[in-house]
N, C-alpha and C positions, 0 to 999 in steps of 0.2 A: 315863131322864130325869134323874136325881139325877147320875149320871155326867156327862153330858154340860155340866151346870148346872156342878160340881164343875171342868171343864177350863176352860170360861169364866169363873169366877172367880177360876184359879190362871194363866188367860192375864193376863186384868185385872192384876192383885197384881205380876206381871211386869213390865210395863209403866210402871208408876207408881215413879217416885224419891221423891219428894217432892209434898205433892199442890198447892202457891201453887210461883210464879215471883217471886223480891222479891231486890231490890236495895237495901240502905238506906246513906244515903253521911250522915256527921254533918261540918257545918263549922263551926269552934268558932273565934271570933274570941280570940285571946290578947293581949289590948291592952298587956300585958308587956314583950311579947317582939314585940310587932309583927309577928302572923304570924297566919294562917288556917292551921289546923291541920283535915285532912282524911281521912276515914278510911271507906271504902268495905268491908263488908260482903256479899260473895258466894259462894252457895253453891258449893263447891267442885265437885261434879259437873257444873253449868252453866257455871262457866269453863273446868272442862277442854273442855268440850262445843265451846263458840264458840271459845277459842283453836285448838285441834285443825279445826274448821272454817276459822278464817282462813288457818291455816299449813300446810294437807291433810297434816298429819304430828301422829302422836300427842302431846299434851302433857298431859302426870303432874305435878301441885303436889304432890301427896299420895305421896308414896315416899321411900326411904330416898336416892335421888342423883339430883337434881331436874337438868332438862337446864343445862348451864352456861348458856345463854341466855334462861332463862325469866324474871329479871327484864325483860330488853328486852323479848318477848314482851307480859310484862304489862301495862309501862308504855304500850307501844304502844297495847297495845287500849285503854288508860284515856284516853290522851291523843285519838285518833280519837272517843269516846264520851262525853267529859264536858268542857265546858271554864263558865270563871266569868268574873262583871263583878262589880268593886265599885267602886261609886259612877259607873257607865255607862262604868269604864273595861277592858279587857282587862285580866287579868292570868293570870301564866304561875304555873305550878305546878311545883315539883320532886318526884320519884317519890322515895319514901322507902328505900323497901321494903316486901315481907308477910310476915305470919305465918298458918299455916294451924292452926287450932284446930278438933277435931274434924271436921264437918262444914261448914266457916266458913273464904273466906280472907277477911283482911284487908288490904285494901293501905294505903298511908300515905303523903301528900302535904301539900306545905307550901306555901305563899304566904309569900313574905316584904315585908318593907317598906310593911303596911298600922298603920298607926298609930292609925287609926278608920275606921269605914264605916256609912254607912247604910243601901244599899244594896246586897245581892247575889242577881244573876244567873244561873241557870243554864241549859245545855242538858243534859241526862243524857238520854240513846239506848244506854247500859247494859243490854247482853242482847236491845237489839232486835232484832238480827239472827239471835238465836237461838231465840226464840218470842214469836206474838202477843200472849201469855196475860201478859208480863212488866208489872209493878209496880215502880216505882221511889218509894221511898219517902226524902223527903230534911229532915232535921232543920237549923237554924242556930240557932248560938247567939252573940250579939251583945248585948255589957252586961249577961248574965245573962239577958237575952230570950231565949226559943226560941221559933223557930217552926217551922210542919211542913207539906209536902203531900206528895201521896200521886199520882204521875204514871202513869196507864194507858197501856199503848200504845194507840194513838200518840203522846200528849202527851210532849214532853219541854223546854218551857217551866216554868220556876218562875221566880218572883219574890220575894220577900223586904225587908221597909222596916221599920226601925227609927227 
């Protein structure tokens, strides 16, 4: 009995990476510099997970020689999965690049040429495709204002008014 107990909970322990699915994306209004400065938040085992699913071929962020195409990759997926309005207008983002810290990539995206805004838009469907269980959790910071919601699948509407 204890044996048996003992295999079901070392199959369990197996199974489990991490035990929340969260996405968190911060878009920080730089009224300076006239820019939406962007910066997304993903665990690194769930991007390889959905990259490697989009592309039916292995993709590694995490190694010492990262596929020479894994920015495009990235941006790709970002750009399919996440886009904004400010002040009900579209605007286009450029892919910065990421950084992979411990268990964490980060990517990094910019808007240019927002000067003020009182409104912004999003759709994030980040990691939808990879499980139902995913959480998108989305911060904005505008005049020092922040505000925050918290997008379960399936929602991937947010809002934001300053």
């Amino acid at each position: 009995m204890a044996t048996g107990l003992f295999k079901w909970l070392l199959l369990a322990a197996l199974n489990v990476t991490h035990p929340f699915f969260v996405c968190v994306t911060e878009v920080n209004h730089n009224a300076q510099e006239k820019t939406l400065e962007i910066t997304c938040r993903i665990f690194t085992d769930d991007f390889e997970k959905v990259l490697t699913q989009k592309h039916k071929k292995a993709v590694h962020i995490a190694g010492e020689r990262p596929d020479a195409t894994l920015d495009q990759k990235i941006s790709g997926y970002i750009k399919e999965h996440l886009s904004f309005k400010a002040d009900d207008r579209d605007v286009a983002y450029t892919y910065l690049g990421f950084e992979k810290e411990e268990d964490v990539v980060y990517c990094f995206l910019q808007v240019s040429n927002i000067a003020s805004v009182k409104k912004i838009e999003s759709v994030n469907s980040m990691l939808h495709d990879l499980n139902e269980n995913q959480i998108n959790i989305m911060h904005v910071t505008v005049g020092g204002k922040r505000k925050s919601t918290k997008l379960d699948f399936p929602q991937t509407d947010a809002s934001f008014e300053f």
